[in-house]
C-alpha positions as CSV (number, residue, x, y, z in Angstrom):
1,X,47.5,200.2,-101.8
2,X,50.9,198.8,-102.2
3,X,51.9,198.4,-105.6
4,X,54.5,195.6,-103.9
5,X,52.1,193.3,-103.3
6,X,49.9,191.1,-105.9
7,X,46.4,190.6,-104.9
8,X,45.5,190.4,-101.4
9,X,43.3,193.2,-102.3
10,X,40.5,192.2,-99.4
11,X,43.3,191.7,-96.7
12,X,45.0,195.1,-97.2
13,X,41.6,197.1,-97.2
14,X,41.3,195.0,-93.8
15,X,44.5,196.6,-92.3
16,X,43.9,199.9,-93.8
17,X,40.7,199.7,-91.8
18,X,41.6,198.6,-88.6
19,X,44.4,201.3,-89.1
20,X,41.9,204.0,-89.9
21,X,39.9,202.7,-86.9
22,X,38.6,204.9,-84.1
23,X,39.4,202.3,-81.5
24,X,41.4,200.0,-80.6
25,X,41.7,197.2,-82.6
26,X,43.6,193.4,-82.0
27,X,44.5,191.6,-85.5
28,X,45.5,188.2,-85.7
29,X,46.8,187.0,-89.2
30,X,47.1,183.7,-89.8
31,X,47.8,181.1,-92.5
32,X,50.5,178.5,-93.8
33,X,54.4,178.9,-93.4
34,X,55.8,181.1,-96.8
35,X,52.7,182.4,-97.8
36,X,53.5,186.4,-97.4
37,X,51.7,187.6,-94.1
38,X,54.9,189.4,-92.9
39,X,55.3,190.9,-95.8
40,X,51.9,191.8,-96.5
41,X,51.6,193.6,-92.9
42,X,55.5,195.4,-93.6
43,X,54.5,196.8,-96.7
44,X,50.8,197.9,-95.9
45,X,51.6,199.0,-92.4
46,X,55.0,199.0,-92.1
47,X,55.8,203.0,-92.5
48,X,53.4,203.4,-89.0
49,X,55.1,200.6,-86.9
50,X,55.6,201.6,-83.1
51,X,56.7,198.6,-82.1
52,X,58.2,195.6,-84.3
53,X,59.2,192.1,-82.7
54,X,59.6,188.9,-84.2
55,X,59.9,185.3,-82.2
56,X,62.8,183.1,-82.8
57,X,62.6,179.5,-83.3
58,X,63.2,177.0,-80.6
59,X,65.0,179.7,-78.2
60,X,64.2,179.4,-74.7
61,X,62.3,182.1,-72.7
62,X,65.1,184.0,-71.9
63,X,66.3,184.4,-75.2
64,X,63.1,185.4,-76.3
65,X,62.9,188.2,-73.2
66,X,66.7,189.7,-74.0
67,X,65.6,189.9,-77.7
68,X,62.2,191.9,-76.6
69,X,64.3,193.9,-74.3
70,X,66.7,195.1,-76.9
71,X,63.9,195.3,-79.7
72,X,62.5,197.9,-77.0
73,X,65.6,199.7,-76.5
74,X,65.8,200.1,-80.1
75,X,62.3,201.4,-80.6
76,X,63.1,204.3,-77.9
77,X,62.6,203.2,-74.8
78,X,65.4,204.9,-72.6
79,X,66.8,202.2,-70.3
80,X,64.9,199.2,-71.1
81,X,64.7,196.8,-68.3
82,X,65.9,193.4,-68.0
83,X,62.9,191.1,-68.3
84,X,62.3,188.3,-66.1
85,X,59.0,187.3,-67.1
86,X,56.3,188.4,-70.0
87,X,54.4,190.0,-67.6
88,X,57.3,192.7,-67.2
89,X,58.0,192.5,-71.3
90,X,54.2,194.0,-71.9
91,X,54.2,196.4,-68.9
92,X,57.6,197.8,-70.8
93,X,56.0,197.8,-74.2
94,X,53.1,200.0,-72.6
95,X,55.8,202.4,-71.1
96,X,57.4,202.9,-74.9
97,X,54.0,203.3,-76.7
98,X,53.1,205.9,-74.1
99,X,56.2,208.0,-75.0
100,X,55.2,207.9,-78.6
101,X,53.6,210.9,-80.3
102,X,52.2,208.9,-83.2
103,X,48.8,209.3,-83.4
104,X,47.7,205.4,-84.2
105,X,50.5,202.8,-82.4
106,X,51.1,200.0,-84.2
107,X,52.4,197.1,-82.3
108,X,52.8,193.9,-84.6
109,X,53.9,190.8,-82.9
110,X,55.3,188.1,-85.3
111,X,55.8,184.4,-85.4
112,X,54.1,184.4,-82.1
113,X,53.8,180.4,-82.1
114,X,57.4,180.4,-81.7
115,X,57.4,182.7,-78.3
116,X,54.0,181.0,-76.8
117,X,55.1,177.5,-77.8
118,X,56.2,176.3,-74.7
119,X,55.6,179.3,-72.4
120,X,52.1,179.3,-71.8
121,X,53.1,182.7,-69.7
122,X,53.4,184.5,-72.8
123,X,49.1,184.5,-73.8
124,X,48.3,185.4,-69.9
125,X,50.3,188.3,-70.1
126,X,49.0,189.5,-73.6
127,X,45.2,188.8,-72.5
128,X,46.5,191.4,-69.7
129,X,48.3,193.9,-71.6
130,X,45.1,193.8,-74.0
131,X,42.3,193.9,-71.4
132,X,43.6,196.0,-68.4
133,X,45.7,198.6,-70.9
134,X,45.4,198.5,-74.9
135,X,41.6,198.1,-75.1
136,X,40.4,200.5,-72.9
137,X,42.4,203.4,-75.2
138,X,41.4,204.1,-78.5
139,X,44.6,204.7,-80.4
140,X,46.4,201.0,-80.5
141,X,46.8,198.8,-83.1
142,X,47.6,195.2,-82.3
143,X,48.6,192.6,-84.9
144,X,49.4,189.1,-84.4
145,X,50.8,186.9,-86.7
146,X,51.8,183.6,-87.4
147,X,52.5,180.2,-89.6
148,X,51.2,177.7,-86.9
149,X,47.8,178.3,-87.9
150,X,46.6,175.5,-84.9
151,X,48.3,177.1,-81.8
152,X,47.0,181.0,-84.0
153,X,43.1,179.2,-83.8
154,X,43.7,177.5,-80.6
155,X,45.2,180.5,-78.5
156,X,43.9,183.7,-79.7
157,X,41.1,183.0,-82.4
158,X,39.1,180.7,-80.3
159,X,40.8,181.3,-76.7
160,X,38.2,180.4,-73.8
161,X,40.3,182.4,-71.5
162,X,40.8,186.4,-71.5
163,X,40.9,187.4,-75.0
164,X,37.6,185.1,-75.4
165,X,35.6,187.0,-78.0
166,X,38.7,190.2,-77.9
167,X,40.0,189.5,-81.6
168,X,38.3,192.0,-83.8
169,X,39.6,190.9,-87.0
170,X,40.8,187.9,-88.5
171,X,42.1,187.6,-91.9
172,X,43.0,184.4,-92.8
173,X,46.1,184.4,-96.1
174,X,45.9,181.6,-98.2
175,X,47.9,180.8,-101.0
176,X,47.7,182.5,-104.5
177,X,45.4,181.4,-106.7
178,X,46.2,180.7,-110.4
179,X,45.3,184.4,-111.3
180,X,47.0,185.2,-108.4
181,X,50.4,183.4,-109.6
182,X,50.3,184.5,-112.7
183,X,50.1,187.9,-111.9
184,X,53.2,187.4,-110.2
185,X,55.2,185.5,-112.4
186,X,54.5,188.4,-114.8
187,X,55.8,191.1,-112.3
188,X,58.7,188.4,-112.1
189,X,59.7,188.8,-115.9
190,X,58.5,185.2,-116.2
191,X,56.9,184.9,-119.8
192,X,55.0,181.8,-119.4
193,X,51.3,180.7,-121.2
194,X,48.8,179.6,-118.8
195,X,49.3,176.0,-119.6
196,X,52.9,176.3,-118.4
197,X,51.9,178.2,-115.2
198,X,49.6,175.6,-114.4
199,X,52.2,172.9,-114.5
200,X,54.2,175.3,-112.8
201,X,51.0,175.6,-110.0
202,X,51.6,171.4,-110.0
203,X,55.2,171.5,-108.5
204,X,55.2,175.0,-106.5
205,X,51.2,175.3,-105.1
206,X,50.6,179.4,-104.6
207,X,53.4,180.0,-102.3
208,X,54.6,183.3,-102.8
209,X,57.9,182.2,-101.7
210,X,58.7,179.6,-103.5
211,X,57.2,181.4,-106.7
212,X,59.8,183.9,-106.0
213,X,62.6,181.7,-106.2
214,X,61.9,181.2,-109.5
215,X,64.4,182.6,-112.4
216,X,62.7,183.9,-115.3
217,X,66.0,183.3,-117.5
218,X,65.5,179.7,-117.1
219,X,62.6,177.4,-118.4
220,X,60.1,175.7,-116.1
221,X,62.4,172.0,-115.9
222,X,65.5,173.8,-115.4
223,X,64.1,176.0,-112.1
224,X,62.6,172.9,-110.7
225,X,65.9,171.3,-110.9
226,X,68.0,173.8,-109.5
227,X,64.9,174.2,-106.4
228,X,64.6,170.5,-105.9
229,X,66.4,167.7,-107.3
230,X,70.1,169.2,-108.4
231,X,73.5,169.1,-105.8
232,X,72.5,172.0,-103.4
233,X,69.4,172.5,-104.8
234,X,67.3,175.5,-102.2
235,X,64.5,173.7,-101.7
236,X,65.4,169.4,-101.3
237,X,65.4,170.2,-97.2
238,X,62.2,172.4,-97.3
239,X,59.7,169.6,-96.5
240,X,61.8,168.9,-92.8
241,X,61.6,172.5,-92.2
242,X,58.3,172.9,-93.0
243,X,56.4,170.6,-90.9
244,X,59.0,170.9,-88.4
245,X,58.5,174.6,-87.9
246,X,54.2,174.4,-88.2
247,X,53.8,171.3,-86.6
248,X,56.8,170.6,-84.1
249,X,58.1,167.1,-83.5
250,X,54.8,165.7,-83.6
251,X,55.8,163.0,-86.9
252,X,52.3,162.0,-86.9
253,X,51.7,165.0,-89.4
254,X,54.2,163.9,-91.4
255,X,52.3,160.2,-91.8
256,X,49.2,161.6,-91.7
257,X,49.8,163.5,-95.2
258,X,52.5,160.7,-96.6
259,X,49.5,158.2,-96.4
260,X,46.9,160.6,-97.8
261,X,49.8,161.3,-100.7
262,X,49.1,157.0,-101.5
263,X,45.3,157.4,-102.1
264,X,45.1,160.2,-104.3
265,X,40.9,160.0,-104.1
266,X,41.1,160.7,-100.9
267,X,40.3,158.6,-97.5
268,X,37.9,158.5,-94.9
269,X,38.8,158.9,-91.3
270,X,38.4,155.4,-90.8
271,X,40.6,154.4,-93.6
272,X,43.3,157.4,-92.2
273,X,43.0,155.7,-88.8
274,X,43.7,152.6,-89.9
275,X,46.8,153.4,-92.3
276,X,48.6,155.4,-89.5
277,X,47.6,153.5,-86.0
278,X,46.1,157.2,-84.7
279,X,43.7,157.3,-82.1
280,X,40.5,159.2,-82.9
281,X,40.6,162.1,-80.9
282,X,44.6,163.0,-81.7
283,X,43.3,162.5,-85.2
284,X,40.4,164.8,-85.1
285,X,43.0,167.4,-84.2
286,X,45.6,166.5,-86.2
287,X,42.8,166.5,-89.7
288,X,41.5,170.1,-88.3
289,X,45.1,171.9,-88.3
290,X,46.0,170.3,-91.9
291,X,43.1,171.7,-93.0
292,X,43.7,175.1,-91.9
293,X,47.2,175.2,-93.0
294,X,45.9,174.3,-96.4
295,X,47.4,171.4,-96.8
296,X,44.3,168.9,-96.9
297,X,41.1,169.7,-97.7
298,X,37.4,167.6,-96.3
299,X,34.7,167.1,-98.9
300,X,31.7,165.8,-97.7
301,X,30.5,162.4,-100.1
302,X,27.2,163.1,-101.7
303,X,24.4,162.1,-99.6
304,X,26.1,162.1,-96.6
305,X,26.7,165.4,-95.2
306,X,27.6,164.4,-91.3
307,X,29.8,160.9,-92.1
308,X,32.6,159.6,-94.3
309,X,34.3,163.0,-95.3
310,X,36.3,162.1,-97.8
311,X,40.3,164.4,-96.8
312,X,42.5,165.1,-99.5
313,X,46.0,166.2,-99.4
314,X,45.6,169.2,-101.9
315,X,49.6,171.1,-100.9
316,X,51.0,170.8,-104.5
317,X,54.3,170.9,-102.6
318,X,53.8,167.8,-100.5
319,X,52.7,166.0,-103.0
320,X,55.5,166.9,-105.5
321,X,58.2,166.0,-102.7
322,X,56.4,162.8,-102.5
323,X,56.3,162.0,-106.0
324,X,59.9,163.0,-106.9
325,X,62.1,164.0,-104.3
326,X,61.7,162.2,-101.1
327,X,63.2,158.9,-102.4
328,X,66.0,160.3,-104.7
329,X,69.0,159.5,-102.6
330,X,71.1,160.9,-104.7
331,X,70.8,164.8,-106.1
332,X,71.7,164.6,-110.0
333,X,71.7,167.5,-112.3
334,X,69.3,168.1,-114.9
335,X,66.3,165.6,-113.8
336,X,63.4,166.9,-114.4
337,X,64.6,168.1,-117.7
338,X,65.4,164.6,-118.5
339,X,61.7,163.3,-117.2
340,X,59.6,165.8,-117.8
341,X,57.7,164.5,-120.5
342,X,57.6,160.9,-119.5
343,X,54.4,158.9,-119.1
344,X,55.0,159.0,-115.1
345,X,55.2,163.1,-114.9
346,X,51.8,163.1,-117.3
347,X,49.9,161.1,-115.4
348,X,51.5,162.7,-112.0
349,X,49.9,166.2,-114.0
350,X,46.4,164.2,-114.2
351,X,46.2,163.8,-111.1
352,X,47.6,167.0,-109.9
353,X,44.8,168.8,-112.3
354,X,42.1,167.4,-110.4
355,X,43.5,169.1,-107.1
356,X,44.2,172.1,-109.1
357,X,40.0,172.3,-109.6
358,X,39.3,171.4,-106.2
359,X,41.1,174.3,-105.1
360,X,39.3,176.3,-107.6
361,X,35.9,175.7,-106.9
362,X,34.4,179.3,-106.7
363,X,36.3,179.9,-110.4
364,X,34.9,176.8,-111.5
365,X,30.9,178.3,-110.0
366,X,31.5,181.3,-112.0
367,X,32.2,179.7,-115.2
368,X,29.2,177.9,-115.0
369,X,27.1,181.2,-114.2
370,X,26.4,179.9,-110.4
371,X,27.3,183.2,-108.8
372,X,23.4,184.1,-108.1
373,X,22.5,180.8,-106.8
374,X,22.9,178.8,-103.6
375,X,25.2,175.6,-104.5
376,X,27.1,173.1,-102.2
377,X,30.6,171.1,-103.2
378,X,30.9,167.5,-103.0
379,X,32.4,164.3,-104.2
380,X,31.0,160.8,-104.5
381,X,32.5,157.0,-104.7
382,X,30.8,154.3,-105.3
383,X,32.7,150.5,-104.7
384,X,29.7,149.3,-107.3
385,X,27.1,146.5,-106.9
386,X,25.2,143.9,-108.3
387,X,28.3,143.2,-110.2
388,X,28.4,146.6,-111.5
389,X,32.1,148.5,-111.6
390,X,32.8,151.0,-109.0
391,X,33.1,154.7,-109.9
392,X,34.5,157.8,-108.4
393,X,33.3,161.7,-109.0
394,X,36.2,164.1,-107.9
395,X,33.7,167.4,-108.3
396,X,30.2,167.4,-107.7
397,X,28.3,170.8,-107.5
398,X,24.5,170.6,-106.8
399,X,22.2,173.6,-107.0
400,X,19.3,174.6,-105.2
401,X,17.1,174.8,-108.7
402,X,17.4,170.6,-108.0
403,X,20.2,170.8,-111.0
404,X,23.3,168.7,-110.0
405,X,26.9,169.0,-112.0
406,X,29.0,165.9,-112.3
407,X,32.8,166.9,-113.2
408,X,35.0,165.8,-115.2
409,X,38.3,167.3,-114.9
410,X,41.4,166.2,-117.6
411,X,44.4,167.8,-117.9
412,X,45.7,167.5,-121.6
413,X,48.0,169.5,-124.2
414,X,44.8,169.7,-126.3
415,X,41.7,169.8,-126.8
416,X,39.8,166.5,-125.7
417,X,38.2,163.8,-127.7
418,X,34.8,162.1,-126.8
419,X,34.7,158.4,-128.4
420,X,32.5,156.6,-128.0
421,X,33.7,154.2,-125.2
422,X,34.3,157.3,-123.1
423,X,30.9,158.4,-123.7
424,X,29.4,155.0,-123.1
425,X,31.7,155.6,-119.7
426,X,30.5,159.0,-118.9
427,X,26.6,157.3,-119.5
428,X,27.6,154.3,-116.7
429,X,28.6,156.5,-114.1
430,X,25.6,158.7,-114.4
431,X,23.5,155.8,-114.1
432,X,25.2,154.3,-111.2
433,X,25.3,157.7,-109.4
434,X,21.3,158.1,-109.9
435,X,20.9,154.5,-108.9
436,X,22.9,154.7,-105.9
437,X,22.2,158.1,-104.6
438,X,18.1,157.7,-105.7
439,X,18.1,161.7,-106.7
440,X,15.3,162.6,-108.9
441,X,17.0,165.9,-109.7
442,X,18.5,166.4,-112.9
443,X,21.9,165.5,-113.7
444,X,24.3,167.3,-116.5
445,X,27.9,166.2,-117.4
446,X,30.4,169.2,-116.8
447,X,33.9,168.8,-118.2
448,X,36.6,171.1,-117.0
449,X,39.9,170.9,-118.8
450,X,42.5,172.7,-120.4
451,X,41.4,173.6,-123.7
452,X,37.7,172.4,-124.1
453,X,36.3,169.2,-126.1
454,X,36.4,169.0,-129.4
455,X,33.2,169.1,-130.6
456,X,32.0,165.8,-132.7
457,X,29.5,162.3,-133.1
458,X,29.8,162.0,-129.1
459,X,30.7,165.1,-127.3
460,X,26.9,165.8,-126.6
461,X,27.8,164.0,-123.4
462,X,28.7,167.2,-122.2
463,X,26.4,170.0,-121.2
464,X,28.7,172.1,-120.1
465,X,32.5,173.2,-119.7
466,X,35.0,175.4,-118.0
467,X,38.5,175.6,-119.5
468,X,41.8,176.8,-118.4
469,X,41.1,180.3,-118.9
470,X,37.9,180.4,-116.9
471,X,40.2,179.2,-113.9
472,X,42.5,182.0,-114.2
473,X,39.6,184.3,-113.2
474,X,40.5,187.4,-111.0
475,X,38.0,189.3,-109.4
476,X,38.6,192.9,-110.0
């Protein structure tokens, strides 16, 4: 294992294997723009490479082809041809890995998105070079990668052409976790308690490359000004960059999350449909993709399991650049040191919390000793009746020993409080939710926060909790 890289423990045993394979083997790795998959393949794999070539953005085909050419030439083939289609660029690449004495060839072709975009050439050729040459030996090594995870699914992981059913191994890199991040901040010099890496998780998501961009000399405010919101500050351009380079020109991506970034409970298709002016099927696709970039995620709403999935846009980074930098338009110095602890950043971190949980559900299982025992995630709203309030339940985890969780999740700098109004709340909701949903199974209050409740007169509310720590949980 690389000592270079934190976590990804499951995804390097995954290329050691399909290195240490007897066969042949085709890769594809996959997963959102920053989040470390070329890095994670150099520094696993890197030492073995045969063959190393990485697609440039927006250049035309022939641009692309005089790159693969010279990429060859420099990899040892004598007298590498000039290309003229992709057909010729793979019948090359098998002439160079034949002249190689390694034992395993690694070929690992990166960014492909950007060479197959608009060159649907490109995936014919590779289903050729894979089926009439690399397959039928039993020394290759092919690994694809790339950040548009929708043209990765739609033209290698579920291709109904040649390489239908070829792929024999996926791994899918998603963002750190909180464990995850603070393992790297540490290996970063970055001090920080949990509390702060949280808030931290808030602005920055799990992206290993943006984490990296942090300077552990500085405090939290100050790096979030100098990445976002100063003159010249690295980051104020990334949002254009990013959905430009996963999604294309396609600005219906772009409207698609800033409306979901309006209703922070989240919205139905019907309610998306309506907010944008999408039709259904574009939708459908659009929903899909943002959900494997992990930018959004689908809940299903209690009770109803095949309608009214609830999407939320869960990409701390979106919604940070919607909250604070989109409209500045002006860069000023020293911002976010100045906000920081104004009512409109705390009640930005409530809300961010709740997305925090959401993305750690199986952290959030453990806690609560689930790990043995079948349980499904959902979330429930209610618009109320009979003159009754409405209610919303962010987090609902129901077990198959008929025991459903209701969550509660509250960010705070301390431990929290139960009055007795909020109890009387807590009562309400669970009322409504039994009346509404008409489940006879039993119903306990789970509260997940930072630092616990307080014990007292009221906090017998709650049956059960899962704290800051328990979300930092890495599995060994």
């Amino acid at each position: 294992m690389n000592n270079l890289i934190i976590g990804r423990n499951r995804e390097i045993a995954e290329l050691q294997r399909i290195f240490n394979s007897k066969q042949s083997e085709f890769a594809v790795i996959y997963g959102r723009r920053r989040v470390g998959k070329t890095f994670l393949v150099n520094n696993t794999l890197g030492r073995y490479f045969s063959f190393y070539y990485t697609g440039s953005h927006s250049a035309p085909k022939n641009r692309q082809l005089q790159r693969f050419s010279e990429t060859l030439h420099n990899y040892g083939l004598p007298n590498a041809p000039k290309l003229g289609s992709w057909y010729d660029a793979f019948d090359a690449l098998q002439q160079l890995i034949e002249l190689q004495p390694a034992s395993r060839k690694v070929i690992f072709l990166d960014e492909m998105p950007w060479i197959g975009r608009s060159n649907s050439e490109f995936v014919s050729a590779l289903e050729d070079f894979w089926n009439a040459w690399a397959m039928l030996r039993d020394d290759v090594c092919l690994i694809g990668c790339g950040s548009s995870t929708s043209w990765m699914v739609d033209h290698l992981i579920e291709n109904q052409g040649g390489l239908h059913g070829r792929i024999t191994s996926r791994i899918y890199l998603k963002p750190f976790s909180l464990g995850e991040t603070e393992q790297f901040l540490v290996s970063k010099g970055c001090d920080w308690d949990r509390y702060l890496i949280t808030q931290c998780y808030m602005c920055l998501g799990g992206v290993p490359f943006y984490l990296n961009l942090l300077r552990p000399d500085l405090s939290l405010a100050q790096n979030i000004d100098i990445l976002f919101l100063n003159p010249g500050a690295t980051l104020h351009n990334e949002f254009s960059e990013l959905y430009g380079a996963l999604f294309g020109g396609n600005e219906t991506y772009r409207e698609v999350v800033r409306f979901l970034s309006q209703h922070h409970y989240g919205c139905t298709r019907q309610e998306i449909m309506k907010g944008v002016s999408c039709q259904g099927g574009n939708l459908s696709k659009i929903l899909s993709n943002l959900i494997n970039s992990d930018f959004v995620i689908g809940y299903n709403q209690y009770g109803n399991k095949k309608k009214g999935t609830i999407y939320c846009l869960t990409d701390m980074f979106t919604l940070f650049y919607f909250s604070f930098v989109e409209n500045r338009s002006t860069l000023d110095a020293n911002v976010w040191q100045r906000m920081v602890n104004t009512p409109k950043v705390k009640t930005w971190q409530g809300l961010c919390f709740e997305i925090v949980a959401l993305r750690h559900v199986e952290e959030i299982k453990r806690a609560l000793g689930l790990t043995a025992i079948f349980t499904s995630s959902s979330t429930w709203r209610s618009n109320g009746k009979e003159g009754r309030p409405g209610a919303q339940i962010d987090l609902i985890i129901e077990r198959a020993d008929r025991i459903i969780h209701l969550c509660e999740l509250k960010f705070s700098v301390e431990p929290i409080s139960i009055t007795s109004d909020y109890e009387q709340k807590l009562r309400n909701r669970m009322a409504l939710f039994r009346a509404e949903t008409k489940t006879r199974k039993s119903l306990v209050t789970t509260f997940v926060t930072t630092f616990g409740v307080i014990p007292g007169r009221h906090s017998s509310i709650v049956n059960s909790q899962v704290t800051l720590d328990d979300l930092f949980f890495i599995e060994k």
